[in-house]
N, C-alpha and C positions, 0 to 999 in steps of 0.2 A: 504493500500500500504506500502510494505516493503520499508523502509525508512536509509541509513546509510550517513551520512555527517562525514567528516574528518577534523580536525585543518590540518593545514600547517608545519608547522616552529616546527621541530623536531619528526614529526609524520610524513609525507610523504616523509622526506628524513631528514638527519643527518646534524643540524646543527654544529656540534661542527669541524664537515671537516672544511668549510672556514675560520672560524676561529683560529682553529688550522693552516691553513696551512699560514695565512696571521702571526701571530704569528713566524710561524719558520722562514717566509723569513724577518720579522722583526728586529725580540729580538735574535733569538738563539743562535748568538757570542756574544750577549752585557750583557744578563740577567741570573743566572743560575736558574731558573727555567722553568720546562716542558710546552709546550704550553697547555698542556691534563688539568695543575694543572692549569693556566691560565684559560682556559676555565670555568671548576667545580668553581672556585670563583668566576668566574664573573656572571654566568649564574644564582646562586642565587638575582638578582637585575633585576629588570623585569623594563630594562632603554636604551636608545638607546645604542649601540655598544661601540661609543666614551667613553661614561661614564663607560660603564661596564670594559672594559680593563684596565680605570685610577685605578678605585676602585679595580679588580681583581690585579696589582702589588703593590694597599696600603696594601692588605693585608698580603702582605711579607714583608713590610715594605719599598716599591721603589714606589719611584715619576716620571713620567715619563713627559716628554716637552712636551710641547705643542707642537713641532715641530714632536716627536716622536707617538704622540696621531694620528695626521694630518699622519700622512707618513702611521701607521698601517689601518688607515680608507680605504686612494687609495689601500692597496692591497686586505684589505678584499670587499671591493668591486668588484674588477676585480676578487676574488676567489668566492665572489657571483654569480657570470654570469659561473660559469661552473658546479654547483649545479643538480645533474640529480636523477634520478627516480632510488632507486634502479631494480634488476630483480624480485625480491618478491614483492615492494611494485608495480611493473607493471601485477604482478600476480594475486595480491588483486583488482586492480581495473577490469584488464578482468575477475575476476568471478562475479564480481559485474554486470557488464556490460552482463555479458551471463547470468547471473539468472533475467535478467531485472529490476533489483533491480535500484530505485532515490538513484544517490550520487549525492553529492552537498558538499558543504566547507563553513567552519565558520571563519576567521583566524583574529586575532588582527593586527596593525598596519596599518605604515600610507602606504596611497591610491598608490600611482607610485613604492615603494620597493617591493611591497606582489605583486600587477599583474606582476609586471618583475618575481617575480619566478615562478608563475603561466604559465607564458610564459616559462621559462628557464626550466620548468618541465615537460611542454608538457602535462599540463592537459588537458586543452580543446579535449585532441583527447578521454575523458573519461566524461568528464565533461563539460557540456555548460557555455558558460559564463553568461549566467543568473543563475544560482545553484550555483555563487559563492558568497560571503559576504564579505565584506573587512570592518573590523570597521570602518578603515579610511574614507571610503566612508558613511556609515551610521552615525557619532555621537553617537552611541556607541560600548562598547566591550566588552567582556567573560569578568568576569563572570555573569556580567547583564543579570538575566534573560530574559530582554527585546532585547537581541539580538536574542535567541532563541528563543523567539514569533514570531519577525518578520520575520525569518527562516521559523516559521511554518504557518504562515499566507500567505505568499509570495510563497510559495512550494506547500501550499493546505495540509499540512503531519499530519498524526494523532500520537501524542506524544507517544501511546501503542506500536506503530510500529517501534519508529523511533530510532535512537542510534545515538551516537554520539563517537568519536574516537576523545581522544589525548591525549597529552605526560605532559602537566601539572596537577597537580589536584587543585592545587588553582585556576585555571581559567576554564580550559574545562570542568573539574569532578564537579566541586562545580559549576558551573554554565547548568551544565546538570542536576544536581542531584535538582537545586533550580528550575529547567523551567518543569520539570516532563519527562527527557527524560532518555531512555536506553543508558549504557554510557559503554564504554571501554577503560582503563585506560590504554594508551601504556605507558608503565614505562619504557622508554629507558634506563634510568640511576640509576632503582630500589631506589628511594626513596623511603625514609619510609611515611606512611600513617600519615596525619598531625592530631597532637593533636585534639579529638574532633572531626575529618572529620566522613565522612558517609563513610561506604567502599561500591567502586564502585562495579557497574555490576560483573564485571570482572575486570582482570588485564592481563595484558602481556607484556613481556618484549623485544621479538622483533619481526618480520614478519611474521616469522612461525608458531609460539605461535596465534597471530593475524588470520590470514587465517585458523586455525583451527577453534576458536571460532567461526567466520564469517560462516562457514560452517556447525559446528555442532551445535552452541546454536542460529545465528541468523536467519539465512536461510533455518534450518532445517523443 
C-alpha cells in the first residue's frame, strides 16, 4: 500500500506568515529591522516562539521586555488561528485522496497548539484523525526513529512504500532516512544540505515542484 505522511508546520502551509505578520503589527515603528530577517534568525532554534523572537532580535544586537516578548506572543497567536491551506497544497492532498493513496501526519510539538492547526487547516476533511501523530501526544518526536515505527506499526505501512514529506532535514529527512522510509525534502527556504547529511529522496522547493514528484516518481 502506497503510503505518503506529511510534517505540518512549514510543509503544509507557511509558517513564516504568522509570524511575520505578528512581527509587523508589533516591532515595525519600534525596531528597524524586517520581520522576513526576524523570522530566518529565529527559525534557526528549534525552541518555543517566545524564545525564538528574544534570541532572533539578540542577534542584531536588541533586547526586547518582557512586556514586549508577552505582547508579540497575543498576536502571533491570534495570526495563528487564520493559518489556511494553500490552493496547491489543497491540490496535493485531493490527488492523494483520488489515487487512494494512506496520508496521514507526523508533526512535532506540544498536544493543544498542533490539533488547533490541524483544525485551522481543515485537515481532517483529507485526513482522519486517527493518521494523525502529535509528538506531544506520544513522548516522542522527529527525529527519533521511534516515532516513525510507531507510525508504521499503528498504520499497518510497509517502509518500501511509504514516504515521508517535510521542510526540515535535521528532523523529518534524518529521521526518515534513520526509520528506512522514502523521504521528500520540501526545502521551502532552500537550505543547504547539512554537513555529512544523506541526501534525501528528492528535494523540492515549493508545491509545484512537490505535486510533480508525487505524481511522477511516487504514484507513478
Amino acid at each position: 500500500m502506497l503510503a505518503i505522511l506529511f510534517d505540518v508546520d512549514d510543509t503544509l502551509y507557511d509558517v513564516s506568515i504568522p509570524f511575520c505578520a505578528a512581527c509587523d503589527q508589533v516591532f515595525r515603528e519600534k525596531y528597524p529591522v524586517s520581520s522576513m530577517e526576524l523570522f530566518l534568525a529565529g527559525r534557526k532554534h528549534d525552541i518555543p516562539v517566545v524564545d525564538r523572537i528574544r534570541k532572533a532580535f539578540l542577534s542584531y544586537g536588541l533586547q526586547l521586555t518582557q512586556a514586549e516578548v508577552m505582547q508579540f506572543h497575543d498576536v502571533y497567536r491570534i495570526e495563528q488561528t487564520k493559518i489556511r491551506l494553500t490552493e496547491e497544497s489543497r491540490e496535493i492532498l485531493d490527488f492523494c485522496r483520488e489515487r487512494d493513496i494512506f496520508i496521514g501526519v507526523i508533526t512535532n510539538g506540544f498536544s493543544r497548539p498542533q490539533w488547533n492547526k490541524v483544525k485551522q487547516l481543515g485537515l481532517e476533511k483529507w485526513i482522519p484523525k486517527d493518521r494523525i501523530i502529535v509528538s506531544g501526544d506520544e513522548g516522542v518526536r522527529k527525529p527519533d526513529p521511534e516515532i516513525f515505527e510507531l507510525a508504521q506499526k499503528r498504520f499497518g505501512l510497509d517502509r518500501k512504500e511509504t514516504w515521508f514529506i517535510g521542510d526540515t532535514y535535521a528532523t523529518d529527512i534524518s529521521g526518515a532516512i534513520k526509520a528506512g522510509w522514502n523521504n521528500i525534502w520540501f526545502n521551502r527556504r532552500r537550505d543547504e544540505l547539512p554537513e555529512k547529511g544523506k541526501q534525501p529522496d528528492f528535494m523540492v522547493s515549493d508545491e509545484r515542484q512537490l505535486l510533480h514528484i508525487l505524481k511522477t516518481e511516487c504514484a507513478s
